[in-house]
DSSP file (Angstrom, degrees, kcal/mol; ACC not computed):
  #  RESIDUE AA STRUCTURE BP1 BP2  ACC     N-H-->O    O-->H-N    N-H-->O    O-->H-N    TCO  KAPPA ALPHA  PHI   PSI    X-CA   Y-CA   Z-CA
    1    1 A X              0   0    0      0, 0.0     2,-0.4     0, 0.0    82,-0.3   0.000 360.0 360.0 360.0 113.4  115.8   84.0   81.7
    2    2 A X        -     0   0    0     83,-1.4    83,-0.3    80,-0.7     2,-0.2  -0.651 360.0-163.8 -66.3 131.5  115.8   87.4   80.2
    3    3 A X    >>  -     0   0    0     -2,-0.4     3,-1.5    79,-0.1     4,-0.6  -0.718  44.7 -99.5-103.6 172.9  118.2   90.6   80.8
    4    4 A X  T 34 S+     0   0    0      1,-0.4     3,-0.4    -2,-0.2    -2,-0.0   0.647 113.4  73.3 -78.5  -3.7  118.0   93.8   80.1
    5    5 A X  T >4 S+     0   0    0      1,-0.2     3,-0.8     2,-0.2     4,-0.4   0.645  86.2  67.1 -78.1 -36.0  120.4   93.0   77.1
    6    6 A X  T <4 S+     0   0    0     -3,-1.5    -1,-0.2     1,-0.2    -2,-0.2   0.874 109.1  27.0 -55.3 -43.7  117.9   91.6   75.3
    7    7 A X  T 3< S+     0   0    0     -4,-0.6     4,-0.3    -3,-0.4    -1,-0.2  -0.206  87.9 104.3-116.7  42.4  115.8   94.1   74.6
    8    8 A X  S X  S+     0   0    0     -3,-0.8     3,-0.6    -5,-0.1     4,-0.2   0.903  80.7  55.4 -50.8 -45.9  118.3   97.0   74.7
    9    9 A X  T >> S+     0   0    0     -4,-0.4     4,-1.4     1,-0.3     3,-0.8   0.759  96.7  59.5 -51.4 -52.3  118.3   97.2   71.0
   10   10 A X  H 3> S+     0   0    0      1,-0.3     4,-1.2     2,-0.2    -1,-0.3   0.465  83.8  68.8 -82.3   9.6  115.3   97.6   70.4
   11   11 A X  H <4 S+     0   0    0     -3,-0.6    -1,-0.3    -4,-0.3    -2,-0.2   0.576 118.4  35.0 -52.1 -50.5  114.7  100.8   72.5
   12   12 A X  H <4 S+     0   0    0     -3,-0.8    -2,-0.2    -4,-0.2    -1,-0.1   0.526 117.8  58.4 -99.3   2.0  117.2  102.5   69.1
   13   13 A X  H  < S+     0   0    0     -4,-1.4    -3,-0.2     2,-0.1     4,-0.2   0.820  89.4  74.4 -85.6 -79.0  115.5   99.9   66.5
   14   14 A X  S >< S-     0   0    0     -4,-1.2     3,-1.5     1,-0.1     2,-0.2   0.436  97.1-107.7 -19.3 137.2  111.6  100.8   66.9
   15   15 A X  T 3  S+     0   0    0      1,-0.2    -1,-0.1    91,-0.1     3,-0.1  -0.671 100.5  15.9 -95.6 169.3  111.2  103.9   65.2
   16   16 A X  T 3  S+     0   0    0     -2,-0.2    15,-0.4     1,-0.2    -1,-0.2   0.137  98.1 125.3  54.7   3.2  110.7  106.8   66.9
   17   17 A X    <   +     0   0    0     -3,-1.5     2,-0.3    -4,-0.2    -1,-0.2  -0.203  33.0 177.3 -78.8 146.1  112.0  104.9   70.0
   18   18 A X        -     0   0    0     11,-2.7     2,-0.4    -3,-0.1    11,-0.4  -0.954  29.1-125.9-138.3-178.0  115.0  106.6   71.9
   19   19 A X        +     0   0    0     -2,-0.3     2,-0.2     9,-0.2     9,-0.2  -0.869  35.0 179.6-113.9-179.8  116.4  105.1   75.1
   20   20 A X  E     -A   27   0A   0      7,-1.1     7,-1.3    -2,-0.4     2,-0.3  -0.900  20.8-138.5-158.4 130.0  116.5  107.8   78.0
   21   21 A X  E     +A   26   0A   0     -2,-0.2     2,-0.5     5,-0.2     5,-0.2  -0.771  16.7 177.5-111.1 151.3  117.7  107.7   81.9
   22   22 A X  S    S-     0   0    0      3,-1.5    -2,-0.0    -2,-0.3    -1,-0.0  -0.916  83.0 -11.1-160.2  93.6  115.7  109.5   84.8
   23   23 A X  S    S-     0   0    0     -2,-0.5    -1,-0.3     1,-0.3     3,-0.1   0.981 128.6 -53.3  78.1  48.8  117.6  108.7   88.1
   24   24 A X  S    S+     0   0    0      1,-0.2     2,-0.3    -3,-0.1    -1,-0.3   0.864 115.6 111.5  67.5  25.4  120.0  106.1   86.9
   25   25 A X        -     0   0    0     -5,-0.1    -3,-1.5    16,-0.1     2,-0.3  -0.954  64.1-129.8-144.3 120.6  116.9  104.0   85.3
   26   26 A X  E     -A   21   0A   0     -2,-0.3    12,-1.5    -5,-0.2     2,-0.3  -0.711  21.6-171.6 -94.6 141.3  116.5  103.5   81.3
   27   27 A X  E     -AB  20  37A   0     -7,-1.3    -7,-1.1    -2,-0.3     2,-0.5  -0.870  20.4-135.4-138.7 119.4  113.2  104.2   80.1
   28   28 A X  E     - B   0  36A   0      8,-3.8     7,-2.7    -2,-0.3     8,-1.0  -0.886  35.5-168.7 -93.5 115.8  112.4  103.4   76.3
   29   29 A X  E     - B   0  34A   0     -2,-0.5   -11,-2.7   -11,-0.4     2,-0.3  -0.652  36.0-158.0-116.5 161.1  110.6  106.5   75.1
   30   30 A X  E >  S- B   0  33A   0      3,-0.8     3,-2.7    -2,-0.3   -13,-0.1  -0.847  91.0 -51.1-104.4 136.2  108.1  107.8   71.6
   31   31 A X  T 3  S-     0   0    0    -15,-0.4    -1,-0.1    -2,-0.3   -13,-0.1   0.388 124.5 -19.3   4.6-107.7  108.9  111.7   72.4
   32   32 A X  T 3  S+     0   0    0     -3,-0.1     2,-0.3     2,-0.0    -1,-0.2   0.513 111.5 102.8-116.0  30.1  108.0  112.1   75.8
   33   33 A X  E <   -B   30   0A   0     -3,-2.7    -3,-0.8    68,-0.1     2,-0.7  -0.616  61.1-150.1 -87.7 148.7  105.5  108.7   76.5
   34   34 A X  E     +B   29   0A   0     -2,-0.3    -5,-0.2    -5,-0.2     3,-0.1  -0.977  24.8 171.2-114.2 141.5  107.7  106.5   78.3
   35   35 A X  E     +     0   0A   0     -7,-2.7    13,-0.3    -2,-0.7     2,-0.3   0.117  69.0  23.6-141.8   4.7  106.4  102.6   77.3
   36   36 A X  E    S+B   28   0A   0     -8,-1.0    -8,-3.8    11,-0.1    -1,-0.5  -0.836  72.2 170.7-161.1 147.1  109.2  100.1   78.8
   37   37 A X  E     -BC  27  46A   0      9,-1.4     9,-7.8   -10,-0.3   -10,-0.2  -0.974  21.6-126.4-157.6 154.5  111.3  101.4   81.7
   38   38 A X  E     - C   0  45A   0    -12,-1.5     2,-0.3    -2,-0.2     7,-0.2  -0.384  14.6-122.1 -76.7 151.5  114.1   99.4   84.3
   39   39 A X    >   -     0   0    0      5,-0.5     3,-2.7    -2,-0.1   -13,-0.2  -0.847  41.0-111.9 -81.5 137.3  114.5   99.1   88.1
   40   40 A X  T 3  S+     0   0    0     -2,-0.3    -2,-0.0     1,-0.2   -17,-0.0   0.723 123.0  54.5 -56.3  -1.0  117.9  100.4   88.8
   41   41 A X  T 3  S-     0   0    0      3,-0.1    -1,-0.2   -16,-0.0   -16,-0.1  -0.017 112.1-125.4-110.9  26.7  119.2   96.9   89.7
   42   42 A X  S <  S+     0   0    0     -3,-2.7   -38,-0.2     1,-0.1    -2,-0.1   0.469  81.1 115.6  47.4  11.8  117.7   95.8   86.0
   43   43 A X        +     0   0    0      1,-0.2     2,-0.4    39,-0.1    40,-0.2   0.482  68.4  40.4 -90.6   4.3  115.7   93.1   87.7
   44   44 A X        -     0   0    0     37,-0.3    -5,-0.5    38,-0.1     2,-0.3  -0.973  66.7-162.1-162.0 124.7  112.1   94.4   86.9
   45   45 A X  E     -CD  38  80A   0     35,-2.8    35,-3.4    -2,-0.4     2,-0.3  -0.850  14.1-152.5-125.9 133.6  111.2   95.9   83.5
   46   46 A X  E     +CD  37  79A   0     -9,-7.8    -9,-1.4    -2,-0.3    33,-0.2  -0.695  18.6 176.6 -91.4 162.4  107.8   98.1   83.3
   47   47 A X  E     - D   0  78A   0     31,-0.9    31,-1.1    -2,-0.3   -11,-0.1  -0.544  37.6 -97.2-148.2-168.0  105.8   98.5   80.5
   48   48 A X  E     + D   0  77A   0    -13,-0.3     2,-0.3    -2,-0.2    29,-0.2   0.093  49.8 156.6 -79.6 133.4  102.7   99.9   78.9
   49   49 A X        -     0   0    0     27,-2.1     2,-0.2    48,-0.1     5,-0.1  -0.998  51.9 -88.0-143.2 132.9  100.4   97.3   78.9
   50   50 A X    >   -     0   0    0     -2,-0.3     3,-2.1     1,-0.1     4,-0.4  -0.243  28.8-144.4 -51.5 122.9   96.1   98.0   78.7
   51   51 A X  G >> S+     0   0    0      1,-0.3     3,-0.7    -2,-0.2     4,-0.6   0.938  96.4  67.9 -47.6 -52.6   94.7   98.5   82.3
   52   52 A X  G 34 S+     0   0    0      1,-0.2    -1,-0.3     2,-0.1    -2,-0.1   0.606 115.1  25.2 -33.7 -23.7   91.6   96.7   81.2
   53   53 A X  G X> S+     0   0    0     -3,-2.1     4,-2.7     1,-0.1     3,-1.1   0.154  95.4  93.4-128.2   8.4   93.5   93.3   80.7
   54   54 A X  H <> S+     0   0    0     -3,-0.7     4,-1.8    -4,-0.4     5,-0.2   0.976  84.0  54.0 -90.8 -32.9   96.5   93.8   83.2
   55   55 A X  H 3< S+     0   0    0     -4,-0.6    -1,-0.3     2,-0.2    -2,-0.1   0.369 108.4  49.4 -70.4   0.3   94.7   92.0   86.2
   56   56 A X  H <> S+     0   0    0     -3,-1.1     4,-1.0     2,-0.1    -1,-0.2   0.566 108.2  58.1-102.6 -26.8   94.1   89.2   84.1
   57   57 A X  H >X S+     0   0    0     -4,-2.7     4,-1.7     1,-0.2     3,-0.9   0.992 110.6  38.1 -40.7 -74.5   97.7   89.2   83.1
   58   58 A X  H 3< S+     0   0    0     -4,-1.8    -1,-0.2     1,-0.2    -3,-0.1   0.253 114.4  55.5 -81.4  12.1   99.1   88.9   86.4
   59   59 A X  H 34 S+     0   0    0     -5,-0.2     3,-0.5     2,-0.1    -1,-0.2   0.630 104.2  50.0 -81.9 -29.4   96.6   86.6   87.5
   60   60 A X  H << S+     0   0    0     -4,-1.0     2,-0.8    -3,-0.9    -2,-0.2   0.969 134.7  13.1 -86.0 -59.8   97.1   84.0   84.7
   61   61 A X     X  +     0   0    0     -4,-1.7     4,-2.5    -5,-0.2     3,-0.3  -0.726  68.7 162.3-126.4  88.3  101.2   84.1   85.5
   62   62 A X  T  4 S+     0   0    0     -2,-0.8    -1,-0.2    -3,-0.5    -4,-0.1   0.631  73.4  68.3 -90.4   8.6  102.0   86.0   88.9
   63   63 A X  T  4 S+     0   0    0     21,-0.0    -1,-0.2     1,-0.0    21,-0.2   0.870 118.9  25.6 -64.5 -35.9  105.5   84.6   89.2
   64   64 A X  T  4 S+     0   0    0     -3,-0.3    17,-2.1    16,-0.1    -2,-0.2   0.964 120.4  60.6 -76.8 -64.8  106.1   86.9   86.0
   65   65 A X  E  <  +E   80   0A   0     -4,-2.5     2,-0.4    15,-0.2    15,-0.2  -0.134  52.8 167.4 -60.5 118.5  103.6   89.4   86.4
   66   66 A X  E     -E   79   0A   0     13,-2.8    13,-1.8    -2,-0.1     2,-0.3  -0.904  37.7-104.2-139.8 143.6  102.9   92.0   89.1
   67   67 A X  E     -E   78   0A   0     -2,-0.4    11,-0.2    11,-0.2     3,-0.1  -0.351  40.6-116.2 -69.3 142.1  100.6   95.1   89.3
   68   68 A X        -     0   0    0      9,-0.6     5,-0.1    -2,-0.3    -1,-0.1   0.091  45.2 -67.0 -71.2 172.4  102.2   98.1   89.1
   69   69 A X     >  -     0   0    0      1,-0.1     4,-2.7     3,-0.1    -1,-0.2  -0.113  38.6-106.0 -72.6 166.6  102.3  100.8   92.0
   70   70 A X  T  4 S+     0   0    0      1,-0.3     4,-0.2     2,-0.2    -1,-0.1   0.757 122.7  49.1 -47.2 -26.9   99.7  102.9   93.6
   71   71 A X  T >4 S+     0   0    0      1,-0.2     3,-0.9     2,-0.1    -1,-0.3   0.907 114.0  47.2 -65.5 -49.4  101.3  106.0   91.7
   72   72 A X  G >4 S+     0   0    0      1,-0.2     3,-3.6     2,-0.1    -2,-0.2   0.727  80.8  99.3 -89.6  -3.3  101.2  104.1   88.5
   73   73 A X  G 3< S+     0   0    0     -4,-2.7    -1,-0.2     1,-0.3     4,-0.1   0.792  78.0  71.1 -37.1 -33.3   97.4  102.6   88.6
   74   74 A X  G <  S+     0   0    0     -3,-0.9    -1,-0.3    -4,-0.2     2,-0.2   0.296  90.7  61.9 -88.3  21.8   96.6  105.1   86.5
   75   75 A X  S <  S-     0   0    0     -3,-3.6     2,-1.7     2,-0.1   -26,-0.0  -0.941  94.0 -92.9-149.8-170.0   98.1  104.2   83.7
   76   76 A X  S    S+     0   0    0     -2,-0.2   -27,-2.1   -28,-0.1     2,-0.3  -0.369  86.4 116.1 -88.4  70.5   98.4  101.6   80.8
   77   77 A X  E     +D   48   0A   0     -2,-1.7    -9,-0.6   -29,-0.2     2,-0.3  -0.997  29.8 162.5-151.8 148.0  101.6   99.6   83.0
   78   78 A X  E     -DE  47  67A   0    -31,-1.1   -31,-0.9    -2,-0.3     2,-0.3  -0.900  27.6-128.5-146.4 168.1  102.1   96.5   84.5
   79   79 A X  E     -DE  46  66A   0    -13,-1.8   -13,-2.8    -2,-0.3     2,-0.3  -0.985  14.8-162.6-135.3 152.4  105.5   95.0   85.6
   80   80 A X  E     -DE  45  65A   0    -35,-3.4   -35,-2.8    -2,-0.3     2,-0.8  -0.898  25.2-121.0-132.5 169.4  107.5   91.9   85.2
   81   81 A X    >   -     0   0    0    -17,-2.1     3,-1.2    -2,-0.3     4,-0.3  -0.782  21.7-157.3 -73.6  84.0  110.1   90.1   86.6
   82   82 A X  G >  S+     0   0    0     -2,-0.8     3,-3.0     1,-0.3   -80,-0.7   0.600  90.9  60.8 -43.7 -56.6  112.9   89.6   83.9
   83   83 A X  G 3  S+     0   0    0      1,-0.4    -1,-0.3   -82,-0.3   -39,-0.1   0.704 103.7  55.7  65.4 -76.4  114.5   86.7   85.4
   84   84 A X  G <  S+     0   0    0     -3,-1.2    -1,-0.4   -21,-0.2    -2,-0.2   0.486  99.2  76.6 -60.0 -14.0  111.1   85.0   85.0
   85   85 A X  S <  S-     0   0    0     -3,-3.0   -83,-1.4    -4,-0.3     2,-0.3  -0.838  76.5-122.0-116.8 170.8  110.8   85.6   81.4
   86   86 A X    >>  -     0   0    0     -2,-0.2     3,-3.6   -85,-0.2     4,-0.7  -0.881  34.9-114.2-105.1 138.7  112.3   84.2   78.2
   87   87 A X  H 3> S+     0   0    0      1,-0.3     4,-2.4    -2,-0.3    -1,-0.1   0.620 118.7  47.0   2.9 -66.9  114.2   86.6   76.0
   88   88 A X  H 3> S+     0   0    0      1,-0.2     4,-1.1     2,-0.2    -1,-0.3   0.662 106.5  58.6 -75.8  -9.2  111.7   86.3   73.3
   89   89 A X  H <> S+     0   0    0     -3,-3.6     4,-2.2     2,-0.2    -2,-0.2   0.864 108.2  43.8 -26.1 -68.5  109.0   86.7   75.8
   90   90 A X  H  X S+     0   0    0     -4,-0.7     4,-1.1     2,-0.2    -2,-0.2   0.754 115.3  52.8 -88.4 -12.1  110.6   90.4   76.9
   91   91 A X  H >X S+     0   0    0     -4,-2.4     3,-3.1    -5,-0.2     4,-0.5   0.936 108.3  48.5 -33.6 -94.7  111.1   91.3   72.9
   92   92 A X  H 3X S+     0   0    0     -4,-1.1     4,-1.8     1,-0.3    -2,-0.2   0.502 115.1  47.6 -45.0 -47.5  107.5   90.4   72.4
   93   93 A X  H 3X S+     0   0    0     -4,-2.2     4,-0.6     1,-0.2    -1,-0.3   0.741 115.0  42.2 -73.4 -24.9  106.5   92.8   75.6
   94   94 A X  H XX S+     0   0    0     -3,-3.1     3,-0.6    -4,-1.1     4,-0.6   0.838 108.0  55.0 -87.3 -19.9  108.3   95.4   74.8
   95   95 A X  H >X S+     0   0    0     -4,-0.5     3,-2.0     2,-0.2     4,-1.9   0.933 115.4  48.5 -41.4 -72.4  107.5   95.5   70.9
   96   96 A X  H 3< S+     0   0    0     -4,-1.8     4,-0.3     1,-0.3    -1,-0.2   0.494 107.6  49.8 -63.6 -20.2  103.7   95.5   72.2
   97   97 A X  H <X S+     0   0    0     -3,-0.6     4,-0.8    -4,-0.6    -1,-0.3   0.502 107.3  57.3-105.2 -20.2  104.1   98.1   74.6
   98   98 A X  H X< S+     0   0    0     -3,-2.0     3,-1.4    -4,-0.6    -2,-0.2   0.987 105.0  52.7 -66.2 -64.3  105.8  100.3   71.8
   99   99 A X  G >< S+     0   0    0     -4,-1.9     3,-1.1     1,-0.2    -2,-0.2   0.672  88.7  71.2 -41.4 -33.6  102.9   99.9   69.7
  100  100 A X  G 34 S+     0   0    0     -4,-0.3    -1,-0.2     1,-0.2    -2,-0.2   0.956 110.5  45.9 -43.5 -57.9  100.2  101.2   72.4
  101  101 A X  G << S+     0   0    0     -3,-1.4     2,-0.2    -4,-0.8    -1,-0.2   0.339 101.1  45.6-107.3  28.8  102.2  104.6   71.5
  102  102 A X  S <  S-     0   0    0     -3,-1.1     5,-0.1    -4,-0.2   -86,-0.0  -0.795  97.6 -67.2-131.5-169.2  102.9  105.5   68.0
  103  103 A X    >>  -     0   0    0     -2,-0.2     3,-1.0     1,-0.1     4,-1.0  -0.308  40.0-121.4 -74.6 158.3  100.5  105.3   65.0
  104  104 A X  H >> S+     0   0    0      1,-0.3     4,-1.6     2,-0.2     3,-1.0   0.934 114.0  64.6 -63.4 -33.9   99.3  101.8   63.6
  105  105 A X  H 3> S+     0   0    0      1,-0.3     4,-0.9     2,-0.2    -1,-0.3   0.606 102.8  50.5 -89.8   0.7  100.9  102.6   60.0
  106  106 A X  H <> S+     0   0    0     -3,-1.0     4,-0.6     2,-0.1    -1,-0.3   0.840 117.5  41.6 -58.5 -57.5  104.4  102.5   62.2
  107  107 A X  H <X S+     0   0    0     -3,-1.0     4,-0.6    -4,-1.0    -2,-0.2   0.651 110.8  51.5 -63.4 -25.6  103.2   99.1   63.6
  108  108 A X  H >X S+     0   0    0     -4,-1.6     4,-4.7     2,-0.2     3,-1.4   0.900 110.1  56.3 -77.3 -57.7  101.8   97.7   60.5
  109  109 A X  H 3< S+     0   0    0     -4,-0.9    -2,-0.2     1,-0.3    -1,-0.1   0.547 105.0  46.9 -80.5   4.8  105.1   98.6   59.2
  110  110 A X  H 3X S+     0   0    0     -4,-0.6     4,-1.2     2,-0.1    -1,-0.3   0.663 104.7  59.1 -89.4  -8.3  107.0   96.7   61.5
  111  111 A X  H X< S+     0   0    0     -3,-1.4     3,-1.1    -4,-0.6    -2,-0.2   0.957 104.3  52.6 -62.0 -46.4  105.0   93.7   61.2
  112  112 A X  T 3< S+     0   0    0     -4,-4.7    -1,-0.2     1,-0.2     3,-0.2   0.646 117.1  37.4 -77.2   6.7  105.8   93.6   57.4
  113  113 A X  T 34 S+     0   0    0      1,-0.2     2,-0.3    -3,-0.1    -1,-0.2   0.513 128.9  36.6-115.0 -14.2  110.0   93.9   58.1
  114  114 A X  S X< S+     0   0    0     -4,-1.2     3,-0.9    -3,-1.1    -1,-0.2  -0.760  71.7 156.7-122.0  90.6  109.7   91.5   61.3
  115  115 A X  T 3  S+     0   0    0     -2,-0.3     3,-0.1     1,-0.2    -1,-0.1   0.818  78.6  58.8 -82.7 -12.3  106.7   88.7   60.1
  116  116 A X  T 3  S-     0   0    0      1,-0.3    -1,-0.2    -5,-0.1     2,-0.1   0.457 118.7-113.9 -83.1  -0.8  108.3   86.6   62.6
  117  117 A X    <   -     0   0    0     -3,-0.9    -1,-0.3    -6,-0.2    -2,-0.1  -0.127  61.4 -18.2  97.5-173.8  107.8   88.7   65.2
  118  118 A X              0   0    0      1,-0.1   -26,-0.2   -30,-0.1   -27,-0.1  -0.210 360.0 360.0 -56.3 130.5  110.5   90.7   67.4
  119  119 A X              0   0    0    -28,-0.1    -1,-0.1   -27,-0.0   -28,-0.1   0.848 360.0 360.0-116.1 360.0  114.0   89.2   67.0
């Protein structure tokens, strides 16, 4: 079971990452793309996920997975249920959703300081 404590950190570890609140809900931002954001009751974590693949996401595991709202269909986001995932699970998604928006040679250079992936 994951919380929002898990991947707090890494919202100030990622570079270029900041955290940011809009209406009492923290939003992990690269300047002003927002790529993981909260419910205010911290039970459902958004982020930027490819559109192309996100119905096969939440198809494979819809106890985690759900498609995002009718406002947000139009863009790279999907949402999951923290609760339903394991810590290194909601690393691993937010890590991935960071990458969608800064340059590979950022991403390349976190592979080669985490080879073990997010920790």
């Amino acid at each position: 079971m994951a919380a929002i404590g898990d991947v707090r950190l890494l919202g100030a570890e990622l570079e270029r990452s900041y955290e940011a609140y809009v209406r009492g809900m923290l939003r992990f931002r690269v300047k002003q793309i927002v790529y993981a954001a909260f419910s205010l009751d911290e039970a459902v974590m958004g982020f930027a996920f490819p559109k192309e693949e996100r119905a096969a996401l939440v198809a494979s595991e819809p106890h985690k997975f759900e498609m995002p709202s009718q406002s947000e269909m139009r863009f790279n986001w999907v949402h999951a249920d923290l609760a339903a995932l394991d810590p290194g699970e909601a690393r691993e998604l937010v890590v991935d959703a960071w990458r969608m928006v800064v340059p590979q040679k950022l991403s390349r250079a976190y592979d080669l300081h985490h080879p073990d992936g997010p920790g």
